[in-house]
PyMOL Python script that loads the backbone (N, CA, C, O; Angstrom):
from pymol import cmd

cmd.read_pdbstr("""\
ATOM      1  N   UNK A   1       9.101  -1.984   2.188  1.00  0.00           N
ATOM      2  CA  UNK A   1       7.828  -1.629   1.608  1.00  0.00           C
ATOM      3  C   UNK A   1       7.374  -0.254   2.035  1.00  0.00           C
ATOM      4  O   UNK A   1       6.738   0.395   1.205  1.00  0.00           O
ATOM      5  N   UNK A   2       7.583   0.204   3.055  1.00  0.00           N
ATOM      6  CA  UNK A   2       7.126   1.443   3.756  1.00  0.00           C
ATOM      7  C   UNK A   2       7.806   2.565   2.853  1.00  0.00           C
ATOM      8  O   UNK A   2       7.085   3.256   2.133  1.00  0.00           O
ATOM      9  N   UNK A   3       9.221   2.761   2.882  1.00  0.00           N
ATOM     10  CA  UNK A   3       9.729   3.304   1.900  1.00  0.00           C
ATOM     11  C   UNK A   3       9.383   3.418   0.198  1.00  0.00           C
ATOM     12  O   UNK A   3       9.440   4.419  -0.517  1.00  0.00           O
ATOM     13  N   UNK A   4       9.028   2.093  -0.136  1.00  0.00           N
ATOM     14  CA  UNK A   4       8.643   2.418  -1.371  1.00  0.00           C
ATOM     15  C   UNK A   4       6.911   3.022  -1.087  1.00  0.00           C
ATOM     16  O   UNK A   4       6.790   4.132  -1.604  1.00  0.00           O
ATOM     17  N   UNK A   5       5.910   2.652  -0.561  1.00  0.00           N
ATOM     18  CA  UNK A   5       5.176   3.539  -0.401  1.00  0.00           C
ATOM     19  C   UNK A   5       5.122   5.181  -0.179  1.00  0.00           C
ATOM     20  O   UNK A   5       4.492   6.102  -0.699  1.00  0.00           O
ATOM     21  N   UNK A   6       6.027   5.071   0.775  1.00  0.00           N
ATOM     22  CA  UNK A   6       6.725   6.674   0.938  1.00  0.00           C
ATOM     23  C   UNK A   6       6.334   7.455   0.053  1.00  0.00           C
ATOM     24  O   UNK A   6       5.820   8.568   0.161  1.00  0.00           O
ATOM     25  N   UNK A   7       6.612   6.787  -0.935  1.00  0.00           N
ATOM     26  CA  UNK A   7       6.489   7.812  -2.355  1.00  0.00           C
ATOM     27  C   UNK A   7       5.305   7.895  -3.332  1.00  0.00           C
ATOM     28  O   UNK A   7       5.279   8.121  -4.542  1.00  0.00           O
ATOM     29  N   UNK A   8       4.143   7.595  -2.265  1.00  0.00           N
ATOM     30  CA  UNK A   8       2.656   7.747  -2.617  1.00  0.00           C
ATOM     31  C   UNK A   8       1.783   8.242  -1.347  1.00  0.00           C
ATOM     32  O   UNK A   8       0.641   8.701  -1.311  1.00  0.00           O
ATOM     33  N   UNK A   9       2.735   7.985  -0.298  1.00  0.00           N
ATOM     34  CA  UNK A   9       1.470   8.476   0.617  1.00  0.00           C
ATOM     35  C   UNK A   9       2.515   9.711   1.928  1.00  0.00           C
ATOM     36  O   UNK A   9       3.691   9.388   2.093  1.00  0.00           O
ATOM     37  N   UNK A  10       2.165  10.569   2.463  1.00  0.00           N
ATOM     38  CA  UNK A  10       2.954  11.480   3.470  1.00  0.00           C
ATOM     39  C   UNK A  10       4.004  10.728   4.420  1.00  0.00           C
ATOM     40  O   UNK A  10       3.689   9.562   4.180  1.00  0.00           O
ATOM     41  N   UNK A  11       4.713  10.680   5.047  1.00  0.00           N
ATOM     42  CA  UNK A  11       4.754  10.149   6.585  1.00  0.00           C
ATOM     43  C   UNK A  11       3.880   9.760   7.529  1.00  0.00           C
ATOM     44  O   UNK A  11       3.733   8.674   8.089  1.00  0.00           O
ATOM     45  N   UNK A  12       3.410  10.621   7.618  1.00  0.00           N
ATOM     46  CA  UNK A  12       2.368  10.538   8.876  1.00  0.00           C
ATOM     47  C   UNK A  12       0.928   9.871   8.348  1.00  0.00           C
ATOM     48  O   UNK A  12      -0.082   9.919   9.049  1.00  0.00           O
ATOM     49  N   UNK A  13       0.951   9.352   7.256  1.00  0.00           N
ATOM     50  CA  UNK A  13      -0.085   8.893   6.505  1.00  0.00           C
ATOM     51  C   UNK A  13      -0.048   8.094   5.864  1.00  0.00           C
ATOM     52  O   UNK A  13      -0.677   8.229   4.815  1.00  0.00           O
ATOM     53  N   UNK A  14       0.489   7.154   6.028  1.00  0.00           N
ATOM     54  CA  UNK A  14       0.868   5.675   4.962  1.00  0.00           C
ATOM     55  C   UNK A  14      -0.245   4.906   5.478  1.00  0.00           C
ATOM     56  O   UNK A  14      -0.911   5.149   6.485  1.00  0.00           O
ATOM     57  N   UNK A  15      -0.393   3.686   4.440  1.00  0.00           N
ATOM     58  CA  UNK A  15      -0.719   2.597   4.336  1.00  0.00           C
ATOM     59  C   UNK A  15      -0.683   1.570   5.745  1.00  0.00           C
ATOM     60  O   UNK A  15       0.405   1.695   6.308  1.00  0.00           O
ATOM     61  N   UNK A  16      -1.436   0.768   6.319  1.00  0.00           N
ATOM     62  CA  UNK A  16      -1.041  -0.303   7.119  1.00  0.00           C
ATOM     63  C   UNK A  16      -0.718  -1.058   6.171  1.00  0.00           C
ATOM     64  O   UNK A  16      -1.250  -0.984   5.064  1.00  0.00           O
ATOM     65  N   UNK A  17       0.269  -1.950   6.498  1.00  0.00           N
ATOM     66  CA  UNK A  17       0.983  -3.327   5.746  1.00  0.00           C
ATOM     67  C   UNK A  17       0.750  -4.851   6.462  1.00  0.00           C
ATOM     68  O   UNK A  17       1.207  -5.218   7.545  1.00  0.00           O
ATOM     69  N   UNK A  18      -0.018  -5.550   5.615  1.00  0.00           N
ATOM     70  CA  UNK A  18      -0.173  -6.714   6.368  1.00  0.00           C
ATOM     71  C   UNK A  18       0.391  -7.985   5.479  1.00  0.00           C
ATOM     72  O   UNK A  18      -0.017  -8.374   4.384  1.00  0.00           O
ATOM     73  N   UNK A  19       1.087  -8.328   6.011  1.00  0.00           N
ATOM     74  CA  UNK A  19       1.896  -9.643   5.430  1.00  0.00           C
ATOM     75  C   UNK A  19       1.873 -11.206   5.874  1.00  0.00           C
ATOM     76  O   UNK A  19       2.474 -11.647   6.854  1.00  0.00           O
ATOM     77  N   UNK A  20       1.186 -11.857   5.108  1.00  0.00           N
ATOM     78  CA  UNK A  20       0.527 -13.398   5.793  1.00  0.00           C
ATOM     79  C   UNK A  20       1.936 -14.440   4.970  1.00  0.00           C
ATOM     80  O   UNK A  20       2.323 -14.468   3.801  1.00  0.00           O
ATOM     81  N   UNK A  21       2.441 -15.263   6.324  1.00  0.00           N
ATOM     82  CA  UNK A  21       3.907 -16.169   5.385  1.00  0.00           C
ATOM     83  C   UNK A  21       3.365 -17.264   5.655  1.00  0.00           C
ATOM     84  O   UNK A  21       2.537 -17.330   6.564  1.00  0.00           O
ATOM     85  N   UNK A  22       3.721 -18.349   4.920  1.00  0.00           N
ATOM     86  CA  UNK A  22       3.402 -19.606   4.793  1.00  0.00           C
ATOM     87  C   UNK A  22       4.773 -20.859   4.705  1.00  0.00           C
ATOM     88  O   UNK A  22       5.661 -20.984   3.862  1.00  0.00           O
ATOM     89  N   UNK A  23       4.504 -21.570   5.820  1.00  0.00           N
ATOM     90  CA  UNK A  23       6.049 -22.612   5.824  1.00  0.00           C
ATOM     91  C   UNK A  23       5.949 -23.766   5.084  1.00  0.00           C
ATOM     92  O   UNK A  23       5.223 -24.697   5.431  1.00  0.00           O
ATOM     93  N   UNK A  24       6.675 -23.774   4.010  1.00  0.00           N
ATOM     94  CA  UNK A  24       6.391 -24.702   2.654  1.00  0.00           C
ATOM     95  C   UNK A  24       7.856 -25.578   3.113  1.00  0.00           C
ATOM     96  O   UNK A  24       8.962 -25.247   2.685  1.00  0.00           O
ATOM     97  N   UNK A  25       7.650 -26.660   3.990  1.00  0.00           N
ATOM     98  CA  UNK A  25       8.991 -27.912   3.893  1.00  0.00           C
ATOM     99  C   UNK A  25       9.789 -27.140   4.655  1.00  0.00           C
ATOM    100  O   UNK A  25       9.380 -26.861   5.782  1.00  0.00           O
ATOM    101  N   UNK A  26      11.271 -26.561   4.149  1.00  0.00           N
ATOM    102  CA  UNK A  26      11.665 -25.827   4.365  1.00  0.00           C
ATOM    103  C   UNK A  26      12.068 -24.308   3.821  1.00  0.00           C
ATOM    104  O   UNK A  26      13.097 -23.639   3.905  1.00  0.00           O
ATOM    105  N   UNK A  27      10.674 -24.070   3.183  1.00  0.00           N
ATOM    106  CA  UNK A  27      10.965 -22.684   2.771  1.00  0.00           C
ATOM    107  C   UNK A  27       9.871 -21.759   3.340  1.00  0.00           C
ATOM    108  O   UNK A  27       8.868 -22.362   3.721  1.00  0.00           O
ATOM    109  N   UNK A  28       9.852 -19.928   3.525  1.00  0.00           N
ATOM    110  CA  UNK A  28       9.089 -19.432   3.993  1.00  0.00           C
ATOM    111  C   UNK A  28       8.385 -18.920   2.950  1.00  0.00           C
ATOM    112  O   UNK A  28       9.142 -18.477   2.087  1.00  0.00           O
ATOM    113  N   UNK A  29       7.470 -18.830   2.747  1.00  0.00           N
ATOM    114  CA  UNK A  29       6.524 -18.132   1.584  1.00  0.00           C
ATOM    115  C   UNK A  29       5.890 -16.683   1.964  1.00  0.00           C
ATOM    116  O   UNK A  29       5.065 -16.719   2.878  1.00  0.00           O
ATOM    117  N   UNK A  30       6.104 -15.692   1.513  1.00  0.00           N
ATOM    118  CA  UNK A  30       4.618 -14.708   1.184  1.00  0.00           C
ATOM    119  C   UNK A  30       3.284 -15.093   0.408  1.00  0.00           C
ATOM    120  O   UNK A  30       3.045 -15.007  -0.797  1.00  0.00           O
ATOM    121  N   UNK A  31       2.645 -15.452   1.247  1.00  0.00           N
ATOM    122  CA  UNK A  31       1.518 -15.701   0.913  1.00  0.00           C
ATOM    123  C   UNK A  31       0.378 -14.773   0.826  1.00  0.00           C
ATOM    124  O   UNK A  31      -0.649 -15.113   0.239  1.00  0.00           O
ATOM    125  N   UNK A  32       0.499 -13.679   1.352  1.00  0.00           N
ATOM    126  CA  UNK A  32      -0.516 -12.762   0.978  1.00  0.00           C
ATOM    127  C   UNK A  32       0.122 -11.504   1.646  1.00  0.00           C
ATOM    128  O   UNK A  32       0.706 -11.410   2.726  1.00  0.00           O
ATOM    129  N   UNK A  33      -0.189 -10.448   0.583  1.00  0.00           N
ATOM    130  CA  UNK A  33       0.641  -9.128   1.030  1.00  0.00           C
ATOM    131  C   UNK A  33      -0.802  -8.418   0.840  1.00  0.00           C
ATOM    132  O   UNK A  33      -1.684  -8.774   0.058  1.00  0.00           O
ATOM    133  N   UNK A  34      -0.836  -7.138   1.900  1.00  0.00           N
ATOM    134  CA  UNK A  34      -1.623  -6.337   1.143  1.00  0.00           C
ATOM    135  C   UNK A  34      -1.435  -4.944   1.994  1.00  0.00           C
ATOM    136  O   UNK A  34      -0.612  -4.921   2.909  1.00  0.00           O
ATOM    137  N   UNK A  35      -2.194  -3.816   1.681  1.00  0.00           N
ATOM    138  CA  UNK A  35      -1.697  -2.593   2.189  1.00  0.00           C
ATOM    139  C   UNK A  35      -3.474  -1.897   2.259  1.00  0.00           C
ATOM    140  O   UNK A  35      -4.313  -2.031   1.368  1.00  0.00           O
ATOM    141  N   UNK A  36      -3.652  -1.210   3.502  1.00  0.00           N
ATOM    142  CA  UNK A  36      -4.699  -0.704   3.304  1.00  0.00           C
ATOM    143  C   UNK A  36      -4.972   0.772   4.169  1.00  0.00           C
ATOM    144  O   UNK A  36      -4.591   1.162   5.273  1.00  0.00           O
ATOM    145  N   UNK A  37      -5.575   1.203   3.410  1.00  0.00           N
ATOM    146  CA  UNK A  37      -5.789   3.136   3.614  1.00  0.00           C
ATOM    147  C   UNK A  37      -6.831   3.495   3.826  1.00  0.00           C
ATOM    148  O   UNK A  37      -7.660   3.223   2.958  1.00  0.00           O
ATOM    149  N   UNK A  38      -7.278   4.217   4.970  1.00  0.00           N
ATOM    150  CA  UNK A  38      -8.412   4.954   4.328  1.00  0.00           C
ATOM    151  C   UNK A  38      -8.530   6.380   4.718  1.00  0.00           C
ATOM    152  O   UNK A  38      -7.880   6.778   5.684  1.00  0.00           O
ATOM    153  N   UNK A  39      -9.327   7.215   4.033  1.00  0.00           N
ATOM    154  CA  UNK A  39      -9.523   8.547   4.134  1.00  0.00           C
ATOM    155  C   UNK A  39     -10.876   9.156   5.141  1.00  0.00           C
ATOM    156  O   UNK A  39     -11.878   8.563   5.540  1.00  0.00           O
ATOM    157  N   UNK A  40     -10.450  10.498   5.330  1.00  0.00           N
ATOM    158  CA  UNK A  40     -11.677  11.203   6.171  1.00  0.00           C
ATOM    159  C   UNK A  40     -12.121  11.807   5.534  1.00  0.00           C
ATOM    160  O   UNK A  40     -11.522  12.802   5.128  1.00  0.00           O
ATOM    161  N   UNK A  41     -13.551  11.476   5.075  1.00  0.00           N
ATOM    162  CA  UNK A  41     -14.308  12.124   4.125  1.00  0.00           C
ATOM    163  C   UNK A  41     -15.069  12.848   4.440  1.00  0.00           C
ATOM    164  O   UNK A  41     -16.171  12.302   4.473  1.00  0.00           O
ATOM    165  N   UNK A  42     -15.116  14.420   4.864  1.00  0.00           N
ATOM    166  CA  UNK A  42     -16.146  15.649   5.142  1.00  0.00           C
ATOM    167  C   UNK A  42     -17.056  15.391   4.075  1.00  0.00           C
ATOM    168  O   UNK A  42     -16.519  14.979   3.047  1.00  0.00           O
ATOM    169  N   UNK A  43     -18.548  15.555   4.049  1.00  0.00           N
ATOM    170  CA  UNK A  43     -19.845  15.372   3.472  1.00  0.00           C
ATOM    171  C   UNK A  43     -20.404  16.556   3.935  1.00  0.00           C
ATOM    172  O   UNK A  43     -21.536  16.952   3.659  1.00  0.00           O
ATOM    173  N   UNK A  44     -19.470  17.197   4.750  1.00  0.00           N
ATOM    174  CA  UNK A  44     -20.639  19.053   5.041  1.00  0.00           C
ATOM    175  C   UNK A  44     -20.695  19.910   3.303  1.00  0.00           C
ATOM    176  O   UNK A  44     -21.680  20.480   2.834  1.00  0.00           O
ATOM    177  N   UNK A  45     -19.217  19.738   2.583  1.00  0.00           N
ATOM    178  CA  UNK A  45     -19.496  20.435   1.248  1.00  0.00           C
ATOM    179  C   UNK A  45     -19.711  19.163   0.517  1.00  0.00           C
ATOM    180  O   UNK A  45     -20.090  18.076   0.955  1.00  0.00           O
ATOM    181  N   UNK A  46     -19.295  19.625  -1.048  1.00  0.00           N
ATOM    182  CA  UNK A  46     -19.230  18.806  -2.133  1.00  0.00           C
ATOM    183  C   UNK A  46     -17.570  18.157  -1.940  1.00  0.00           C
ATOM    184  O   UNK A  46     -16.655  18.979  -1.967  1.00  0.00           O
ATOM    185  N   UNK A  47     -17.191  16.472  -1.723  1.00  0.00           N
ATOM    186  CA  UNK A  47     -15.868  16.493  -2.089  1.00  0.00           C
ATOM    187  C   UNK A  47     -15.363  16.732  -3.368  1.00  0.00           C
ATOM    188  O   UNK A  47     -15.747  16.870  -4.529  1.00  0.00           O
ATOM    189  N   UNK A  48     -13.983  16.724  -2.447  1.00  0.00           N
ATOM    190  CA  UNK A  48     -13.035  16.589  -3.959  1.00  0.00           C
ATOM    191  C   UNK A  48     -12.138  15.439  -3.849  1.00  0.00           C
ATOM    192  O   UNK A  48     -11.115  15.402  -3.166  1.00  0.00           O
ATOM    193  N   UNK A  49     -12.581  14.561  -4.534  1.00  0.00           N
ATOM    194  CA  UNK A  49     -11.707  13.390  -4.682  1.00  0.00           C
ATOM    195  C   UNK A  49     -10.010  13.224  -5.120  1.00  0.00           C
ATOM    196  O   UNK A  49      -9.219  12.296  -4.955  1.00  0.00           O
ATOM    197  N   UNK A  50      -9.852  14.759  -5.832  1.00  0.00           N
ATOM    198  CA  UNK A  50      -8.897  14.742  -6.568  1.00  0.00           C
ATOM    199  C   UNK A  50      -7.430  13.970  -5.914  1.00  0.00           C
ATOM    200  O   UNK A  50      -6.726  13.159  -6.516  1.00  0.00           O
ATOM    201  N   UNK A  51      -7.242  14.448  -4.628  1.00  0.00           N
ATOM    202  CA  UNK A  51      -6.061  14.256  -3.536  1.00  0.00           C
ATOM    203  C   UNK A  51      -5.726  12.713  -3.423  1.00  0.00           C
ATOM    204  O   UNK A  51      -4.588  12.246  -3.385  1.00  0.00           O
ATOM    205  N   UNK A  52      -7.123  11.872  -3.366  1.00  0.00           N
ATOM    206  CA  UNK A  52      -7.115  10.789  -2.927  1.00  0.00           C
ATOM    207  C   UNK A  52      -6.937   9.728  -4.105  1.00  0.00           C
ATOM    208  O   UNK A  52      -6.415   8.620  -3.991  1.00  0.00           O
ATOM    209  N   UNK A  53      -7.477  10.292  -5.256  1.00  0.00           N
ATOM    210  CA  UNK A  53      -7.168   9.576  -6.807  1.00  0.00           C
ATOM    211  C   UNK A  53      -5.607  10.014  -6.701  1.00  0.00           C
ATOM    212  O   UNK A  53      -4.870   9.085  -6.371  1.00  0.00           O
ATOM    213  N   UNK A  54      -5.154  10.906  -6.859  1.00  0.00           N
ATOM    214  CA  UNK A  54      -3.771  11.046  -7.304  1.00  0.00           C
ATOM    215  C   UNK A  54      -2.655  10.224  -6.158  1.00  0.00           C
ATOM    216  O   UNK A  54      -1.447  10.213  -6.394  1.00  0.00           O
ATOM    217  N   UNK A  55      -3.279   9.513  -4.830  1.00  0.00           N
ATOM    218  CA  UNK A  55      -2.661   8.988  -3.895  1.00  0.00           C
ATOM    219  C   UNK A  55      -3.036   7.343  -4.735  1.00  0.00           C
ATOM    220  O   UNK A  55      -2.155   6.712  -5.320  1.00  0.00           O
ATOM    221  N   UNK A  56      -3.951   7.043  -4.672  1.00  0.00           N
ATOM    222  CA  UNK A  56      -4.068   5.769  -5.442  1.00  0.00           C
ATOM    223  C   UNK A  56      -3.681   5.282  -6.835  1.00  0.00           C
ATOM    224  O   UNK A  56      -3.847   4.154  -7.300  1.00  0.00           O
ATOM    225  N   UNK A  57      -3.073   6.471  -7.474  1.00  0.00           N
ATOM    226  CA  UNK A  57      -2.378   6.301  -9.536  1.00  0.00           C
ATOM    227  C   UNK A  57      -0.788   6.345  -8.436  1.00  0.00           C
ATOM    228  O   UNK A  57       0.106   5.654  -8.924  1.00  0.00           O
ATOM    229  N   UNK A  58      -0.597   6.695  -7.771  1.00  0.00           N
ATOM    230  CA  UNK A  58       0.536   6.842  -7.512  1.00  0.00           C
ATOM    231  C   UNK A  58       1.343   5.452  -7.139  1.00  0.00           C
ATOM    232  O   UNK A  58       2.358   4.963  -7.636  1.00  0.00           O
ATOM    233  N   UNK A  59       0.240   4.881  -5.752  1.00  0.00           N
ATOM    234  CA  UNK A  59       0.691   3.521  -5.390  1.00  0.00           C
ATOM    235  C   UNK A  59       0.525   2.573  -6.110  1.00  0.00           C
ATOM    236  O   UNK A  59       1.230   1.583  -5.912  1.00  0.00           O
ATOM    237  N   UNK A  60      -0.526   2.562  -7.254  1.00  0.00           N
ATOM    238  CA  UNK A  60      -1.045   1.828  -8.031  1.00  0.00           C
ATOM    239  C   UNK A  60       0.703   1.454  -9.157  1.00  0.00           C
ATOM    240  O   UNK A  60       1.262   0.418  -9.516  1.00  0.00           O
ATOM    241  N   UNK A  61       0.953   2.751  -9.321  1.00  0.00           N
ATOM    242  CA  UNK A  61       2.638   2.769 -10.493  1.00  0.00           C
ATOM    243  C   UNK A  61       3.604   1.910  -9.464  1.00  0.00           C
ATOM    244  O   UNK A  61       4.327   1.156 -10.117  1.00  0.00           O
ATOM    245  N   UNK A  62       3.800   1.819  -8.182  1.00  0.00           N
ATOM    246  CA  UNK A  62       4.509   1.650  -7.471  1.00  0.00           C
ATOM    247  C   UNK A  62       4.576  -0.101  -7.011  1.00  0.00           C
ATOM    248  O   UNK A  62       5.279  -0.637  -6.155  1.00  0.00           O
ATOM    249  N   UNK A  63       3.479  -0.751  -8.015  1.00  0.00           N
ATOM    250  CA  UNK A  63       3.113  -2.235  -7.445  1.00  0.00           C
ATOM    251  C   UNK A  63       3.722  -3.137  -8.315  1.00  0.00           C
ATOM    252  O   UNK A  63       3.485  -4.316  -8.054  1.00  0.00           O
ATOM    253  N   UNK A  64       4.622  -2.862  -9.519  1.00  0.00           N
ATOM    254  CA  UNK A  64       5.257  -3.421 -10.222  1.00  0.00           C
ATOM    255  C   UNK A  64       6.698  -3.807  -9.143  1.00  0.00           C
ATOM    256  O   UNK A  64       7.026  -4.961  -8.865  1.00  0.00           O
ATOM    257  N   UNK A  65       7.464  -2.478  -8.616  1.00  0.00           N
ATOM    258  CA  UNK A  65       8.334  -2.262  -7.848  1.00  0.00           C
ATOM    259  C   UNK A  65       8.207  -3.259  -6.524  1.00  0.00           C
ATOM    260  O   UNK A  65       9.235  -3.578  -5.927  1.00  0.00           O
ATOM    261  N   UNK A  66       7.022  -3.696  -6.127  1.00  0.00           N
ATOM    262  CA  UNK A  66       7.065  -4.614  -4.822  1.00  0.00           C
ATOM    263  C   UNK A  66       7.203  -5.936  -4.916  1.00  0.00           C
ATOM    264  O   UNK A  66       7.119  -6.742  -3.989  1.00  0.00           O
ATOM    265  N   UNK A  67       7.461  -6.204  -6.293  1.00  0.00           N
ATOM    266  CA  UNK A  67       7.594  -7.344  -6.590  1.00  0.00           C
ATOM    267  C   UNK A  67       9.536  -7.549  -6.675  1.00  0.00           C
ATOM    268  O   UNK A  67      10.210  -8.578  -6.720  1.00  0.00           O
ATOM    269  N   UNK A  68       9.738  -6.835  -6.671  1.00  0.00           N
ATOM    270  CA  UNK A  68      11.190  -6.669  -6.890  1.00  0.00           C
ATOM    271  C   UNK A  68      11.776  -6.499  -5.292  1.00  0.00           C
ATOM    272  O   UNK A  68      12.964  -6.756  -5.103  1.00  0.00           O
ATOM    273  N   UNK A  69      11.007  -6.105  -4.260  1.00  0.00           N
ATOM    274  CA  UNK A  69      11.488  -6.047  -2.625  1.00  0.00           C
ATOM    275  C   UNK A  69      10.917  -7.762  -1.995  1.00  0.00           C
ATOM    276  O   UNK A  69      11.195  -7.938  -0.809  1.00  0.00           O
ATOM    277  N   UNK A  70      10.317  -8.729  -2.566  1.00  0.00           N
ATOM    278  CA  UNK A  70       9.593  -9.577  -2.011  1.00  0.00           C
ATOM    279  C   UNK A  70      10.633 -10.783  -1.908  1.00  0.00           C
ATOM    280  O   UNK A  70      11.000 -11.234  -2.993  1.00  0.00           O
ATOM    281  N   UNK A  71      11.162 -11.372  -0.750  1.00  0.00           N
ATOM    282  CA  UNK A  71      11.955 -12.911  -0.904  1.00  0.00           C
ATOM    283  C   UNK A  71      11.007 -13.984  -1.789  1.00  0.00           C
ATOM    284  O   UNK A  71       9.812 -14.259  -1.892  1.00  0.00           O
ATOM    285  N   UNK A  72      12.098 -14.352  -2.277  1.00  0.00           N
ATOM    286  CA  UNK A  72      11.477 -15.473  -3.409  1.00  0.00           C
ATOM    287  C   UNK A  72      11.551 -16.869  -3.204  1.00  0.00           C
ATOM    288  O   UNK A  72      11.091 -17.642  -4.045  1.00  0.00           O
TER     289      UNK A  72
END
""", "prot")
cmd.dss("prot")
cmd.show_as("cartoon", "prot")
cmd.util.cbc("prot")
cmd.orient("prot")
């Protein structure tokens, strides 16, 4: 997952990843995935959001793809 994020957010700036599994009999489940970011927002000027929209269309394209890294 880190890798496919990679390709929405810097290195040094990714996402935390939190992954909740669930033991069904004998199988392991993903039960809740999620990823969360946040930014440092200066309020001395006017922002510019632009950086942080184009980081979120990015990961946003990239959530079809995590379905394809997830055990089933």
């Amino acid at each position: 997952m880190q890798t496919l994020l990679g390709k929405a957010f810097p290195a040094d700036d990714r996402p935390s990843v939190h992954v909740g599994l669930a033991a069904l009999g004998g199988s392991v489940l993903v039960e809740k995935l999620t990823a969360e970011h946040s930014w440092l927002i200066d309020f001395d000027e006017p922002p510019d959001f632009t950086a942080m929209a184009q980081q979120v269309l990015a990961a946003l394209r990239l959530v079809p793809q995590l379905a394809d890294r997830l055990p089933m």
